[in-house]
mmJSON file of the N, C-alpha and C atoms, coordinates in Angstrom:
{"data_MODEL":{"atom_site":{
"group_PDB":["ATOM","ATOM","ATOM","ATOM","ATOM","ATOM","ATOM","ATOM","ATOM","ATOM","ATOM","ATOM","ATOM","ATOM","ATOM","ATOM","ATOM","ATOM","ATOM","ATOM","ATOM","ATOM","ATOM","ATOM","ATOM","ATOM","ATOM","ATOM","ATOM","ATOM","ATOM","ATOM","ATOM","ATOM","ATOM","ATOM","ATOM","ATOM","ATOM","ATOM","ATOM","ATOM","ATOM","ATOM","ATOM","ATOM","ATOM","ATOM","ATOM","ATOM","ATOM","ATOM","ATOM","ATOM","ATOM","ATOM","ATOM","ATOM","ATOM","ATOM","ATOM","ATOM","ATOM","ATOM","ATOM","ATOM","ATOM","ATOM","ATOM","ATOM","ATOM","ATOM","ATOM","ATOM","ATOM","ATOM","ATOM","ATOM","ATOM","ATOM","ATOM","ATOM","ATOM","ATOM","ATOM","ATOM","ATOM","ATOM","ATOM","ATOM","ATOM","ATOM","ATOM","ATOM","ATOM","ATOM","ATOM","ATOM","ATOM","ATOM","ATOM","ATOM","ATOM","ATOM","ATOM","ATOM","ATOM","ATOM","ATOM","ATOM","ATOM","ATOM","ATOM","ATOM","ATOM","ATOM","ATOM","ATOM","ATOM","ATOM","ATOM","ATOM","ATOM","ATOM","ATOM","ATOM","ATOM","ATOM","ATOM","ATOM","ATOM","ATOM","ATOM","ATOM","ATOM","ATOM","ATOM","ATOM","ATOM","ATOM","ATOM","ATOM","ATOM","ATOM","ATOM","ATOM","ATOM","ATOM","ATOM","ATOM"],
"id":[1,2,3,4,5,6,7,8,9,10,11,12,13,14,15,16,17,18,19,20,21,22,23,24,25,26,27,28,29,30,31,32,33,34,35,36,37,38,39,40,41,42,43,44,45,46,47,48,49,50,51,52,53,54,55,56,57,58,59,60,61,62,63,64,65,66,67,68,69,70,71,72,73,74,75,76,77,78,79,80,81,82,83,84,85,86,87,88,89,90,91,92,93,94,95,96,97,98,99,100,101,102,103,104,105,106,107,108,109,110,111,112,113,114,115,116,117,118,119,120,121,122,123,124,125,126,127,128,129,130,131,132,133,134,135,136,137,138,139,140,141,142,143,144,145,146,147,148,149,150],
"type_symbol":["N","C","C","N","C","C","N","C","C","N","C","C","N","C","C","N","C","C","N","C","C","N","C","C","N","C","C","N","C","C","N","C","C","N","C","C","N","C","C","N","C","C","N","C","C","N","C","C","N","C","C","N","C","C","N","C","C","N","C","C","N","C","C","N","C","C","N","C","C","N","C","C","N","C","C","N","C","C","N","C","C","N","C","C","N","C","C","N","C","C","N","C","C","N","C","C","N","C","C","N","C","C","N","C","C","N","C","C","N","C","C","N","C","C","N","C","C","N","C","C","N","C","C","N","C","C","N","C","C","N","C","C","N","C","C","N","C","C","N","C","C","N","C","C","N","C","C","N","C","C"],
"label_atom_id":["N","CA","C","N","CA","C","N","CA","C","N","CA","C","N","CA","C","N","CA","C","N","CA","C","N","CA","C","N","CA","C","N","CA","C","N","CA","C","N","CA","C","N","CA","C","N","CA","C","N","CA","C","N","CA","C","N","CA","C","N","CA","C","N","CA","C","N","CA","C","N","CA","C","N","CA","C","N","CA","C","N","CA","C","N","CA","C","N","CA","C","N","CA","C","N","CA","C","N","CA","C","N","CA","C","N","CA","C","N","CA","C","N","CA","C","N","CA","C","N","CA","C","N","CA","C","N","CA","C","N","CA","C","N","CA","C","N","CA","C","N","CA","C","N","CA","C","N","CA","C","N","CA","C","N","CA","C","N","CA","C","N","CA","C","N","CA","C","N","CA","C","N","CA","C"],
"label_alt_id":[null,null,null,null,null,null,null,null,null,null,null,null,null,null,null,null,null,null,null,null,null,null,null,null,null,null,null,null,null,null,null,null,null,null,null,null,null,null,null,null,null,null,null,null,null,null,null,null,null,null,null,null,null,null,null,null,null,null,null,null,null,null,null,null,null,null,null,null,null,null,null,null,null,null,null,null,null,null,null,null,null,null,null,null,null,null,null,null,null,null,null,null,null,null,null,null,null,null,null,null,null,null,null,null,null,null,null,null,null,null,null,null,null,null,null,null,null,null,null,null,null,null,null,null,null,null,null,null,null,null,null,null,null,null,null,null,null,null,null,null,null,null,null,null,null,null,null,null,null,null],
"label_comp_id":["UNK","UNK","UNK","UNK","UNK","UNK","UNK","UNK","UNK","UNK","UNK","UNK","UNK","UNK","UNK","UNK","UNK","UNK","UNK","UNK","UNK","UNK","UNK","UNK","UNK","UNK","UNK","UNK","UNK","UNK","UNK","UNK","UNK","UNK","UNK","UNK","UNK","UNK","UNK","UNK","UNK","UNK","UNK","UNK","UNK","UNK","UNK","UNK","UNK","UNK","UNK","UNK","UNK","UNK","UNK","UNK","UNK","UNK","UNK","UNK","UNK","UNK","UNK","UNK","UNK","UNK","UNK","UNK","UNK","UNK","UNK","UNK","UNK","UNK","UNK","UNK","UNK","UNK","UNK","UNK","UNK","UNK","UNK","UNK","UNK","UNK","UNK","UNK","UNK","UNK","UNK","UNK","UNK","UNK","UNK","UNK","UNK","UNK","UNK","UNK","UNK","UNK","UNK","UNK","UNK","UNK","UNK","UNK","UNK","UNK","UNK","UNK","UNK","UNK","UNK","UNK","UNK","UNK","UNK","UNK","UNK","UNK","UNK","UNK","UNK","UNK","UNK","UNK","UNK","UNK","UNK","UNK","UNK","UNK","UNK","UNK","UNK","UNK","UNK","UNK","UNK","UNK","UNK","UNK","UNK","UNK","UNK","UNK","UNK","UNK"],
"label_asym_id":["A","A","A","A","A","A","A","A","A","A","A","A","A","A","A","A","A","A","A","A","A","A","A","A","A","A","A","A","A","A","A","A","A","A","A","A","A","A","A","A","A","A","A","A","A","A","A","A","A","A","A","A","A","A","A","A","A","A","A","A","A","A","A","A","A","A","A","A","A","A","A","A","A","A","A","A","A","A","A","A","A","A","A","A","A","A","A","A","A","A","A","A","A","A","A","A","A","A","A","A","A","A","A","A","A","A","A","A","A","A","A","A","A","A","A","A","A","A","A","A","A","A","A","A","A","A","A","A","A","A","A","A","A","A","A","A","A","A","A","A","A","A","A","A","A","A","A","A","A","A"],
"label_entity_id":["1","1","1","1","1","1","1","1","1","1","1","1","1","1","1","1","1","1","1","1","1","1","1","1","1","1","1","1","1","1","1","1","1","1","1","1","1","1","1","1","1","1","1","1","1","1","1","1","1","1","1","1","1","1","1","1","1","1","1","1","1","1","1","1","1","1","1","1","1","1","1","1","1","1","1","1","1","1","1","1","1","1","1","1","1","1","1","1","1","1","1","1","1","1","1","1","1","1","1","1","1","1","1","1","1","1","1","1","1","1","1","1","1","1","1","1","1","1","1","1","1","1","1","1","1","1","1","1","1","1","1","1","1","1","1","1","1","1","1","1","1","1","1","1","1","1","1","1","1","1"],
"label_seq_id":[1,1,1,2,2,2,3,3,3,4,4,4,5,5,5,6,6,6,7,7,7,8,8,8,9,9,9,10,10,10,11,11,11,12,12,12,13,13,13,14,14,14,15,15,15,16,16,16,17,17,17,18,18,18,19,19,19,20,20,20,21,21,21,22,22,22,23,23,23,24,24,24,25,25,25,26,26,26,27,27,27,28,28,28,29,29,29,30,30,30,31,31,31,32,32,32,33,33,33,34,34,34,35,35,35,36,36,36,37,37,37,38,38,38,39,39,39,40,40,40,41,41,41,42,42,42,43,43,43,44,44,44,45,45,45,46,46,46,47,47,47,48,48,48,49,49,49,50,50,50],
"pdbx_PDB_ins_code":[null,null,null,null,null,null,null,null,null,null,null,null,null,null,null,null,null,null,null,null,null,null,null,null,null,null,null,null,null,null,null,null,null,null,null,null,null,null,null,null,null,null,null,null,null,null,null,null,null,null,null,null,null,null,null,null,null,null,null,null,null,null,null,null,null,null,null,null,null,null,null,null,null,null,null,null,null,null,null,null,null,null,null,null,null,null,null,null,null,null,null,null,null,null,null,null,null,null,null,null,null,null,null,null,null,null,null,null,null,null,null,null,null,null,null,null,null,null,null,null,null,null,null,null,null,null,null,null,null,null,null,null,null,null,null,null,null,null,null,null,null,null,null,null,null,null,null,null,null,null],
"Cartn_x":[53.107,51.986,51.257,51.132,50.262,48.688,48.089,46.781,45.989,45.383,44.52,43.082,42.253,40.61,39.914,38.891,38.243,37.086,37.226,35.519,34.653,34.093,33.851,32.4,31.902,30.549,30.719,31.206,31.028,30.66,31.4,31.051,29.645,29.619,28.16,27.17,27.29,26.177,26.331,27.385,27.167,26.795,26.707,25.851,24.926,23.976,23.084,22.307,22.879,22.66,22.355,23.344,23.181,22.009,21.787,20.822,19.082,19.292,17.952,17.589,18.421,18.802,18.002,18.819,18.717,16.652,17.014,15.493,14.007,14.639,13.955,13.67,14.417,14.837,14.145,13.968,13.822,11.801,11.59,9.696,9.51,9.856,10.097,10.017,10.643,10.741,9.504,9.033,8.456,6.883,6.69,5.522,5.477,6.214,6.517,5.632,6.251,6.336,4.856,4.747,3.193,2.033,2.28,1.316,0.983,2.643,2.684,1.785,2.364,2.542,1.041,0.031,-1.494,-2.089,-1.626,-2.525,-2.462,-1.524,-1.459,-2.197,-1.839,-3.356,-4.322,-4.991,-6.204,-6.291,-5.629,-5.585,-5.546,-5.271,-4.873,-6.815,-7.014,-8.563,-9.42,-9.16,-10.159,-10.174,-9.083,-9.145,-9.516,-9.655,-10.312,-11.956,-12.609,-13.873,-14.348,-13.645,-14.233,-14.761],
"Cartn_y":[4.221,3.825,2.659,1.834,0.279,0.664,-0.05,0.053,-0.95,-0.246,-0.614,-0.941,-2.402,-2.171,-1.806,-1.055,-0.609,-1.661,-2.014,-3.193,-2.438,-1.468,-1.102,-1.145,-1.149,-1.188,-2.478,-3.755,-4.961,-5.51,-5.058,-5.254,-4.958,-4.021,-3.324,-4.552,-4.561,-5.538,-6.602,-7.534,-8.864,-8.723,-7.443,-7.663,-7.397,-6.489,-6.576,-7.927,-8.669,-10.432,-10.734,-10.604,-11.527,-10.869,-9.907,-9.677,-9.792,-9.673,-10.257,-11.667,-12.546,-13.86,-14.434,-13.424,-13.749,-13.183,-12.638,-11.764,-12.617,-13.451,-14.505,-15.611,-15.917,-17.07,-16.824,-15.614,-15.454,-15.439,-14.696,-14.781,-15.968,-17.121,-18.461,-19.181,-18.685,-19.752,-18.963,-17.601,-17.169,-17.202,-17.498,-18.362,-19.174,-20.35,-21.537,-21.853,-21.183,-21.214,-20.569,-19.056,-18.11,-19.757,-20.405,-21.233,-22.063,-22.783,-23.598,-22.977,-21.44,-20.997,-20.664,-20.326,-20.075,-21.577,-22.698,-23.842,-24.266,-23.907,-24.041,-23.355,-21.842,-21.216,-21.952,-22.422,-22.451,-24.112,-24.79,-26.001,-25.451,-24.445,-24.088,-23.426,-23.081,-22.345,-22.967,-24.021,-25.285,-25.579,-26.396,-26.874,-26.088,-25.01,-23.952,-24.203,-24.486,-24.593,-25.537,-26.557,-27.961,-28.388],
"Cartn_z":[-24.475,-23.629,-24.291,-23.513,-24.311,-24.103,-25.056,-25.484,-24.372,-23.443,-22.067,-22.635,-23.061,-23.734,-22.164,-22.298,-22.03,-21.502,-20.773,-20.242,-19.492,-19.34,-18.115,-18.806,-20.022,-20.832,-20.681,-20.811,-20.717,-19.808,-18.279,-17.249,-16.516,-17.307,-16.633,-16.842,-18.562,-18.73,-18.444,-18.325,-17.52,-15.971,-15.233,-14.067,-14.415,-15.411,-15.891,-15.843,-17.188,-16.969,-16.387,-15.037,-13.823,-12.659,-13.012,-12.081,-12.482,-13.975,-14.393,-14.244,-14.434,-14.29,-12.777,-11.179,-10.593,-10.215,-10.569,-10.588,-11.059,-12.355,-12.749,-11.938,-11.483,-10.388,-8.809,-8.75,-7.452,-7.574,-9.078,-8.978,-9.089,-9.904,-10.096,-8.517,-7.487,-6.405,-5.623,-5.749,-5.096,-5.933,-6.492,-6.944,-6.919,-6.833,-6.243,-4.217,-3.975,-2.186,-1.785,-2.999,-2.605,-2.692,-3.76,-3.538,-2.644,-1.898,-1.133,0.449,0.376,1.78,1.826,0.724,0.474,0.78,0.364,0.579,1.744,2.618,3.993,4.994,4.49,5.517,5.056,3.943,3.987,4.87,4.675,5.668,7.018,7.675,8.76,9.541,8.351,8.611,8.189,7.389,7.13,8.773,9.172,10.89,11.967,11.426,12.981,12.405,11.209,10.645,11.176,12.05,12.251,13.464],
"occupancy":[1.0,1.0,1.0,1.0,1.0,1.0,1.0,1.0,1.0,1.0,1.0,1.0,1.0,1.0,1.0,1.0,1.0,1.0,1.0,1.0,1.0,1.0,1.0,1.0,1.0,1.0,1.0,1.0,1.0,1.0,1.0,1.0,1.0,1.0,1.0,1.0,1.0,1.0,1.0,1.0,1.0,1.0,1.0,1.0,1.0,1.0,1.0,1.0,1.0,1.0,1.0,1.0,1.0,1.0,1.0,1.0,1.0,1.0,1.0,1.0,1.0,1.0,1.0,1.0,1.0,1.0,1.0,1.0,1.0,1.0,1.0,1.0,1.0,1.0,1.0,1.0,1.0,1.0,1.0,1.0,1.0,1.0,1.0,1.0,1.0,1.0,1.0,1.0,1.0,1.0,1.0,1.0,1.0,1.0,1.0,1.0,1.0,1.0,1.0,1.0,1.0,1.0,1.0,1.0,1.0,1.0,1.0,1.0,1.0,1.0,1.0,1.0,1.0,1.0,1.0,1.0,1.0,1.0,1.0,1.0,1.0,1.0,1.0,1.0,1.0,1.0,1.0,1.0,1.0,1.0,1.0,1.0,1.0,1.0,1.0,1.0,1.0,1.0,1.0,1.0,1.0,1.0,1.0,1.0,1.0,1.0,1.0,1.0,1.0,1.0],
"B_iso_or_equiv":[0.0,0.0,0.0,0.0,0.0,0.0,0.0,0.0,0.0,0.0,0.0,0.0,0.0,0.0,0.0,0.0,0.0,0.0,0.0,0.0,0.0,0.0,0.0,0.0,0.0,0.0,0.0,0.0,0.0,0.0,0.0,0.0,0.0,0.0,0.0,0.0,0.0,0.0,0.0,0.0,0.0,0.0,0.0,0.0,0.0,0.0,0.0,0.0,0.0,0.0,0.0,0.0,0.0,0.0,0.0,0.0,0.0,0.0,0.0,0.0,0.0,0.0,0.0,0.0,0.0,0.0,0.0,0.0,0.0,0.0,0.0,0.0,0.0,0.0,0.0,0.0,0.0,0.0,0.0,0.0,0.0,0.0,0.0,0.0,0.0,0.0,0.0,0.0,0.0,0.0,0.0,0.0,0.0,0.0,0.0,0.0,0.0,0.0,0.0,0.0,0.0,0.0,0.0,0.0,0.0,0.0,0.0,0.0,0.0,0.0,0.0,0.0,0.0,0.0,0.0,0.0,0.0,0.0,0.0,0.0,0.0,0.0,0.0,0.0,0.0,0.0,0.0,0.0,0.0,0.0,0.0,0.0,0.0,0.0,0.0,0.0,0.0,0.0,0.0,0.0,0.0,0.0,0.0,0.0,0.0,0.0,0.0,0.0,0.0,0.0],
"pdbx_formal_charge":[null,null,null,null,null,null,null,null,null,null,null,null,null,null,null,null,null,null,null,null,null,null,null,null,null,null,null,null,null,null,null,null,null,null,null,null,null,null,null,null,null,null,null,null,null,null,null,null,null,null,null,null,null,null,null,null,null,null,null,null,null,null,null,null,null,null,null,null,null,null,null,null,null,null,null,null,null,null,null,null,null,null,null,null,null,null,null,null,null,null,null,null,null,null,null,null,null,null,null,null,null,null,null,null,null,null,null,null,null,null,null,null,null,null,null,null,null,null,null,null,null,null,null,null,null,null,null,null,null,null,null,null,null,null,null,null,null,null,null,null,null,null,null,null,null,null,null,null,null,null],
"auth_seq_id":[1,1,1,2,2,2,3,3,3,4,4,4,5,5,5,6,6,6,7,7,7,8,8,8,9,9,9,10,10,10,11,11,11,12,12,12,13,13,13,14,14,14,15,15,15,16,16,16,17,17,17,18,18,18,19,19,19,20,20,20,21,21,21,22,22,22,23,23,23,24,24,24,25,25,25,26,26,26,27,27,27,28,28,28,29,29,29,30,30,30,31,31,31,32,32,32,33,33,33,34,34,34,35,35,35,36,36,36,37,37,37,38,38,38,39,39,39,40,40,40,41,41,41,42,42,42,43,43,43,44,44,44,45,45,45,46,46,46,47,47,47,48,48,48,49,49,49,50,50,50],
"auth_comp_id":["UNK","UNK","UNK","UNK","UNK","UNK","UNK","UNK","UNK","UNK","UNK","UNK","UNK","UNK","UNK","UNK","UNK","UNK","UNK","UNK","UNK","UNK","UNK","UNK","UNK","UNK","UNK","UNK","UNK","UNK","UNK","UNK","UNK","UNK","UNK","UNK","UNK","UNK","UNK","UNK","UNK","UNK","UNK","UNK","UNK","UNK","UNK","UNK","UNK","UNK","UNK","UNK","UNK","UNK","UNK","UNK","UNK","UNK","UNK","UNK","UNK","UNK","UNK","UNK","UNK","UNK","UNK","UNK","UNK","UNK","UNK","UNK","UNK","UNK","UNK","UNK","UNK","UNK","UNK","UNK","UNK","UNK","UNK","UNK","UNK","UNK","UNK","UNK","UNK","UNK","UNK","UNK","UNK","UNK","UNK","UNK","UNK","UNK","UNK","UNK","UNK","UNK","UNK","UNK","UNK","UNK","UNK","UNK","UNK","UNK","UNK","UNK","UNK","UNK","UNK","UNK","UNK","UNK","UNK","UNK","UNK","UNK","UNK","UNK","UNK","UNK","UNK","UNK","UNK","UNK","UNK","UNK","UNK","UNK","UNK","UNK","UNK","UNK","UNK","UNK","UNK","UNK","UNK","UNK","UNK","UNK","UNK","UNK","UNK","UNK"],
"auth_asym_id":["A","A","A","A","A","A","A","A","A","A","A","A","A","A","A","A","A","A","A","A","A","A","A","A","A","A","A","A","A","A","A","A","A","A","A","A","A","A","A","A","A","A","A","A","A","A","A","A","A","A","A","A","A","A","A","A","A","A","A","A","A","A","A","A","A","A","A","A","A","A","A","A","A","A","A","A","A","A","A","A","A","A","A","A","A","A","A","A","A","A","A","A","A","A","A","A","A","A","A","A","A","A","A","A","A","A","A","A","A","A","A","A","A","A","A","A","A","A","A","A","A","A","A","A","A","A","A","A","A","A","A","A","A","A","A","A","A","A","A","A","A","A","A","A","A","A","A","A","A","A"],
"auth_atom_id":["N","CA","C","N","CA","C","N","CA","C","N","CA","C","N","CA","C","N","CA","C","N","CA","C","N","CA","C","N","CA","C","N","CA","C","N","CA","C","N","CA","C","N","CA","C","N","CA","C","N","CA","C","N","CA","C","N","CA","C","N","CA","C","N","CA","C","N","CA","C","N","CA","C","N","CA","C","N","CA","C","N","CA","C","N","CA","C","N","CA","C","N","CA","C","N","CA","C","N","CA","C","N","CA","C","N","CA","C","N","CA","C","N","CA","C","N","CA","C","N","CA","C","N","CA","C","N","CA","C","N","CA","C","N","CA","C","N","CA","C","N","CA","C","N","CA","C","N","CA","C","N","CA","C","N","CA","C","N","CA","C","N","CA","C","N","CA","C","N","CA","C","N","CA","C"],
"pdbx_PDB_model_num":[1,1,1,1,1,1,1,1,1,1,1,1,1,1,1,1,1,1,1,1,1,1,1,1,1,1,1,1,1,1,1,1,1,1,1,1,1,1,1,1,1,1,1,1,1,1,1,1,1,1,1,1,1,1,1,1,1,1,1,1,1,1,1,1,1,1,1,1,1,1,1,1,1,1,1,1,1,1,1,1,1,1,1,1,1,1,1,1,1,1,1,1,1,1,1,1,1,1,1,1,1,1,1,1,1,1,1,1,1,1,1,1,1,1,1,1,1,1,1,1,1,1,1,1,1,1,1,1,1,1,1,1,1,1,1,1,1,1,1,1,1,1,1,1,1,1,1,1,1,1]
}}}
């Protein structure tokens, strides 16, 4: 019988990786946009003020 390595602990953690990764990426754009999408209401309710 040949010697089969075992990845299945390796694997885990490179989706691990990748999902912290993406996780990073995703508060990153979404603090990005919360600001964009906040300075807009307030332009939006500035113009109903006028």
């Amino acid at each position: 019988m040949l010697y089969l390595p075992q990845e299945e602990g390796q694997g885990l953690v490179e989706y691990g990786l990748i999902l912290i990764l993406v996780a990073i990426v995703v508060v990153i754009i979404l603090t990005a946009l919360g600001t964009q999408v906040s300075n807009a209401f307030s332009r939006i309710v500035d113009g109903f003020g006028q």
